[in-house]
N, C-alpha and C positions, 0 to 999 in steps of 0.2 A: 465550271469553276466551283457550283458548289456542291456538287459532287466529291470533289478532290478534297475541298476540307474535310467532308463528314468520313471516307476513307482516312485522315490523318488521325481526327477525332477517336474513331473507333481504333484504328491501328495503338493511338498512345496509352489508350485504356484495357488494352488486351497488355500490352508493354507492361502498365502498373499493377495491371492482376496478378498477372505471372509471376510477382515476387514476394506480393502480401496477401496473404489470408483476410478475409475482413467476417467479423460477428454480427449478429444480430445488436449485441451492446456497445458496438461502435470498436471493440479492442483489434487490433491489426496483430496477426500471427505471422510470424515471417513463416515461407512457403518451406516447410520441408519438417518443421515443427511440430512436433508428436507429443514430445514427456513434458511434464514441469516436474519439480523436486521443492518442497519447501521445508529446510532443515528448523529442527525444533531453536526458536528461539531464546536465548541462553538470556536469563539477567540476572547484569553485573550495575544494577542500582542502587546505590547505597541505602535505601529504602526498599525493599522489599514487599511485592503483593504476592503472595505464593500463586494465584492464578494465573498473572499476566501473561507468563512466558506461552502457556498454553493455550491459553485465549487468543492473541495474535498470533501462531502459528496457524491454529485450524481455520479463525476466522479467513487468514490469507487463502489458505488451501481451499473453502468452502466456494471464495469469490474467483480463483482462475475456475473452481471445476463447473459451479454453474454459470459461469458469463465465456467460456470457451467451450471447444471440445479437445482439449488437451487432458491427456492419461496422466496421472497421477502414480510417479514410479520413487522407490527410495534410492536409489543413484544411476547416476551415469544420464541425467538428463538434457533433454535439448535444451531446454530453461531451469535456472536451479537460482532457488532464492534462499538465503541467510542472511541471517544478522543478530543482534543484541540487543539488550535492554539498556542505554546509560544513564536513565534519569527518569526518575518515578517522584513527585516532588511535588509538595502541599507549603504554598505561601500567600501570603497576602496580595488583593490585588489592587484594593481599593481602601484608602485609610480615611475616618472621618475623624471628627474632634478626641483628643485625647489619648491619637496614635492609635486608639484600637480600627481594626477591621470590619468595613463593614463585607468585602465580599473578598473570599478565598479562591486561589484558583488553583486546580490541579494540573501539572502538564507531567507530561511523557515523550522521551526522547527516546528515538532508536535510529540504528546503523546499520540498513542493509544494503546486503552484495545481490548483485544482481547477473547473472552471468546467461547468455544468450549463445552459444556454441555456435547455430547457427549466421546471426551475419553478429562479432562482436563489436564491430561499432554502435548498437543498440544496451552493451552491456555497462552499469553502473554499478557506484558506490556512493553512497548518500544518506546523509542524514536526515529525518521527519520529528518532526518536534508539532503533537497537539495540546490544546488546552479546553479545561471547562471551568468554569467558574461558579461559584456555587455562594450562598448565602453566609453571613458569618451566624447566625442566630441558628444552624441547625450542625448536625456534629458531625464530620467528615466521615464518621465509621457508618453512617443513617445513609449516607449520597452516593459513598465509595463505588460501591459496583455499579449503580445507573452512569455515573459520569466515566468511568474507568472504558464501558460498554460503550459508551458513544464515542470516547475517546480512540479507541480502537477500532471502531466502526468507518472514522474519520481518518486513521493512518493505512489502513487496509486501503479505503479509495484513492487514496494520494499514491501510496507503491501502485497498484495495480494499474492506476491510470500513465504512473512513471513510466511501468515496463510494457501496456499494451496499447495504451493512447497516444503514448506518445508529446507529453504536453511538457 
């Protein structure tokens, strides 16, 4: 008798091998999965970083190539990521006396396509929206890039985890 479980045991985890790849950083490749593709992302933020678009492109590309072993091709891939930039945006987050600000918050909004050729019930469209907040007594152009970086740092793992953890 318990023989026979541990034959099922093994038999269902040969079953869930066979279909998904798994990493050392926990992301699950579906089995047959070779290329990713992550097109430059375009921004259409009414506010403007001339960086950003490039910064969250490479940083996306930097996190499939060292947290998988997926090749890095410019079309026709088995997984292919795009999207845009809708909202780059500097407001108040916390008001004390006399309506001024004591702490500002930066958020960034994007929209990426997520497309998986292999199995596409795996493939999405979704929006990511991060923030940082920052003090009001120092001047947004002094913090811009460290919070912009973390902020990107933080949309990078929300997609990657989106299309390879699965959460």
């Amino acid at each position: 008798m318990k023989y026979k479980s541990l034959i099922y045991c093994i038999l269902g985890l040969m079953i869930f091998t066979s279909c998904v790849r798994f990493t050392f950083s926990g992301a699950s490749i579906p089995e047959g999965a070779k290329t990713f593709s992550v097109n430059y992302f375009v921004n259409n933020a009414s506010l403007v970083n001339p960086s950003l678009s490039q910064l969250i492109t490479d940083k996306l590309r930097d996190r499939i190539q060292s947290q998988t072993s997926l090749i890095m091709v410019n079309d026709n891939a088995d997984l292919a990521f795009e999207g845009e930039i809708i909202n780059y945006v500097v407001q108040p987050a916390a008001l004390q006396a006399n309506d001024v600000a004591s702490l500002n918050q930066l958020t960034i909004t994007i929209n990426v396509k997520y497309t998986n050729k292999i199995d596409e019930k795996q493939s999405f469209s979704q929006q990511f929206s991060r923030y940082q907040q920052f003090s009001s007594t120092v001047t947004f152009s002094s913090v811009e890039n460290t919070l912009t970086e973390q902020i990107v740092n933080d949309l990078v793992d929300d997609i990657f985890n989106r299309a390879f953890i699965n959460w």
